[in-house]
C-alpha positions as CSV (number, residue, x, y, z in Angstrom):
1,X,129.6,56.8,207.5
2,X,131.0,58.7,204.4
3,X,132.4,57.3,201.9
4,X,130.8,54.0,202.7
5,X,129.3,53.1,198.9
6,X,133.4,52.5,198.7
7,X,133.3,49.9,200.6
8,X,130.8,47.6,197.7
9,X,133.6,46.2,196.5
10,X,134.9,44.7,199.8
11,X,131.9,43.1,200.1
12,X,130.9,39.7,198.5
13,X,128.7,40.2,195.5
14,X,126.1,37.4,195.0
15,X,127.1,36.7,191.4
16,X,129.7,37.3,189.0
17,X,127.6,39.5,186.4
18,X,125.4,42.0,187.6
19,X,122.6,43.4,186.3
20,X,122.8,47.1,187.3
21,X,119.2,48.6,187.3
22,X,118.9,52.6,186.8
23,X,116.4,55.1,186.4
24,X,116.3,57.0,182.5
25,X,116.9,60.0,184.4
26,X,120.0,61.6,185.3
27,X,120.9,62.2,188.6
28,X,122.4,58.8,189.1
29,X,125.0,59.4,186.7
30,X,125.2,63.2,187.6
31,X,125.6,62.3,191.5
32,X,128.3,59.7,190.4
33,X,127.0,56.7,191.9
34,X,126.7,54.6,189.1
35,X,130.5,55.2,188.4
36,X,131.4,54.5,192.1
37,X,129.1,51.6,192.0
38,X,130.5,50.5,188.3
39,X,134.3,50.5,190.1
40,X,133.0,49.0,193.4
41,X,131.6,45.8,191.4
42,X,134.8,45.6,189.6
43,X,136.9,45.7,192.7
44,X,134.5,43.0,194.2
45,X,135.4,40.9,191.2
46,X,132.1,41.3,189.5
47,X,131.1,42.5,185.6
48,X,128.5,44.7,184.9
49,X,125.9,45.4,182.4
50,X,123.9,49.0,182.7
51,X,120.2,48.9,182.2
52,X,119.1,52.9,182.2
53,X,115.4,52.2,181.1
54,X,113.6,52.7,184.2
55,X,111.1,55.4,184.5
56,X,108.8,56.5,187.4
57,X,105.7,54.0,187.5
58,X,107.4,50.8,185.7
59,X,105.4,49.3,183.2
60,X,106.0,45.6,182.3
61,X,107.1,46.1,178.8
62,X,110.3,47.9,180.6
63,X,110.1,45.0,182.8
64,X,110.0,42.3,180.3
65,X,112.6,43.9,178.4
66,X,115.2,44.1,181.5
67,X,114.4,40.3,182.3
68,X,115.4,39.9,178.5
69,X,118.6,41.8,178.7
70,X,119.6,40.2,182.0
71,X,119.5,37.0,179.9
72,X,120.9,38.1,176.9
73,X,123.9,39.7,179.4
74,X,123.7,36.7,181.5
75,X,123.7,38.5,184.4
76,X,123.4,36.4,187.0
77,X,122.2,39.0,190.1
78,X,121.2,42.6,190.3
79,X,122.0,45.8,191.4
80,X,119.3,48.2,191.8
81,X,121.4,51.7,191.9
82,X,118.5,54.5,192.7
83,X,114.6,55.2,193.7
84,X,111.3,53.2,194.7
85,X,110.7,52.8,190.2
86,X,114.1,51.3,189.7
87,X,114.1,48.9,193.1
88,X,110.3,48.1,192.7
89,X,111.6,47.1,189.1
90,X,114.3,44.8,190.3
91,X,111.4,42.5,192.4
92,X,110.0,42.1,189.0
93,X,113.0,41.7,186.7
94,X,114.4,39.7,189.1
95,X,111.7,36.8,188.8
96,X,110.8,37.5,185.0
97,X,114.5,37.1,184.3
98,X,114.5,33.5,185.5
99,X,110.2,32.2,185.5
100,X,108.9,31.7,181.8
101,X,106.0,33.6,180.5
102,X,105.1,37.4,181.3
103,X,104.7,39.3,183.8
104,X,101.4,39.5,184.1
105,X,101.0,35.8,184.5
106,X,102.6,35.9,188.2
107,X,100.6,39.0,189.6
108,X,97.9,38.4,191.6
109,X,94.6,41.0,191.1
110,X,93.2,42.5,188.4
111,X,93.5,40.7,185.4
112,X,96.5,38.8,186.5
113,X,96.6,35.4,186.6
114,X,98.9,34.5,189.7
115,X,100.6,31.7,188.7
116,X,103.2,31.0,191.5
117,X,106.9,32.0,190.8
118,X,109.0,28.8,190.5
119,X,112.2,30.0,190.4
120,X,113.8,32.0,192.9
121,X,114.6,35.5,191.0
122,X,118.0,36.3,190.4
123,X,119.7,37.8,194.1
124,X,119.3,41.7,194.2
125,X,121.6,44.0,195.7
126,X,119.5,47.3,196.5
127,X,120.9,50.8,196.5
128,X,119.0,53.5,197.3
129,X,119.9,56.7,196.6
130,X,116.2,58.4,197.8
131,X,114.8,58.3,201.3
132,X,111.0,57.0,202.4
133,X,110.2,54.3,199.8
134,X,111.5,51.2,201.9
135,X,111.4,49.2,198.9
136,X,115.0,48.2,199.5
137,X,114.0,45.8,202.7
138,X,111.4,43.8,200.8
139,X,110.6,42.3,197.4
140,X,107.6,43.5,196.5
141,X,106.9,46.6,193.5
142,X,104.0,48.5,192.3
143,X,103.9,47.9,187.9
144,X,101.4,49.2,185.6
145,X,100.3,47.3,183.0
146,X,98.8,50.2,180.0
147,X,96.8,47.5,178.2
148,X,94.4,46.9,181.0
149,X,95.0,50.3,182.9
150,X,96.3,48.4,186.2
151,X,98.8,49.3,188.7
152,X,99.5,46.6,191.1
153,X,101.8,45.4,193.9
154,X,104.2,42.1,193.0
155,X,106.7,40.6,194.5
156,X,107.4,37.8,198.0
157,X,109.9,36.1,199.5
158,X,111.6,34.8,196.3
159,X,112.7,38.6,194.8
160,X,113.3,40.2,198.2
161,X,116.8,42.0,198.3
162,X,119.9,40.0,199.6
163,X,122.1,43.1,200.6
164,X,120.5,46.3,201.0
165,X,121.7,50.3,201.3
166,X,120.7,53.9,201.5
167,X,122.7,56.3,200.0
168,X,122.0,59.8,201.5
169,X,122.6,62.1,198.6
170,X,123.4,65.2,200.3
171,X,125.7,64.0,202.9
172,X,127.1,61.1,200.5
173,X,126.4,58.2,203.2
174,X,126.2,54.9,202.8
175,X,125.3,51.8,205.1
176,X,125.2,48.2,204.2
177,X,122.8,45.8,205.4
178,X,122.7,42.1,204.5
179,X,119.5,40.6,204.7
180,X,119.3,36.6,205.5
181,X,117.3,35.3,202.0
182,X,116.2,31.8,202.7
C-alpha cells in the first residue's frame, strides 16, 4: 500500500554495496525516490554508489562503463531505481560486471558472438517507477550497439531480478516481490 518503498530497508538486501542504476533524466530525483531508496538501503545496512548514466535505448558503451564502475565501487548487487532503459540495463551490467570481455561477446544475433555467461551476474533488486514494461520480472534487455546499428534482446536466467517492485508514481505505491533466483 502507500508508503510501501519505506519498507526497503526492512527487507534483506542481497549484498552489502549496491549498485544503484538511474536514468540521466530527472524525474527519479524530482519524484524523490532515489533519496527514499538512498535511506532505505542505509537502513537495510547496505552502501550505495549512484550511477545516473542511463538513457532511453541503452547502448553498451553506457553498459560497459556501469559494469566498470560497479567494479571500481565494488558493488556487489544492484538496484535498478526507474523505467524499462535503466532495468533492461541492470540484465546487462549485471553479467558484464562480473563475465570478462564485452558485451557484445555474450549476445546472441546479429553480429554477436554468444559466448555463454559464466558467472552468475551480480543479484538485482528492480524498482520500477513506470508501468507496462515488465522488465522487472525477468532478465532479459533490449541494447543497441551504434557501431554495427543493432538493437537486440540479452539477458537469462543468470541476470534475472532477485527482488522486484512497482512504484506507482501518482499514487506513491509500492509492493515487493521476491523472486526465487536458482
Amino acid at each position: 500500500g502507500t508508503g510501501s518503498l519505506n519498507e526497503l530497508g526492512s527487507l534483506t538486501m542481497p549484498g552489502k554495496k549496491a549498485l544503484v542504476l538511474i536514468s540521466n533524466g530527472r524525474s527519479t530525483i524530482e519524484n524523490g525516490y532515489l533519496d527514499r531508496t538512498l535511506a532505505e538501503l542505509k537502513r537495510a545496512g547496505a552502501e550505495a554508489a549512484v550511477f545516473a548514466k542511463i538513457m532511453e535505448n541503452p547502448v553498451k558503451e553506457v553498459i560497459m562503463e556501469g559494469a566498470d564502475f560497479a567494479r571500481e565501487n565494488g558493488c556487489d548487487f544492484i538496484v535498478a531505481l526507474g523505467g524499462g532503459a535503466v532495468i533492461d540495463s541492470s540484465a546487462a551490467i549485471s553479467a558484464m560486471a562480473v563475465n570478462e570481455g564485452v558485451l557484445w561477446d555474450y549476445v546472441c544475433g546479429g553480429t554477436g558472438k554468444c559466448r555463454p555467461i559464466i558467472n552468475k551476474g551480480l543479484p538485482v533488486v528492480a524498482i520500477a517507477t513506470t508501468s507496462g514494461t515488465g522488465s522487472e520480472m525477468n532478465g532479459f534487455g533490449v541494447i543497441s550497439n551504434l557501431e554495427t546499428n543493432e538493437k537486440i534482446g540479452f539477458g537469462g536466467p543468470a541476470v534475472s531480478p532477485c527482488l522486484a517492485s512497482i512504484v506507482l508514481p501518482t499514487r506513491g505505491l509500492t509492493l515487493f516481490s521476491t523472486i526465487q533466483r536458482s
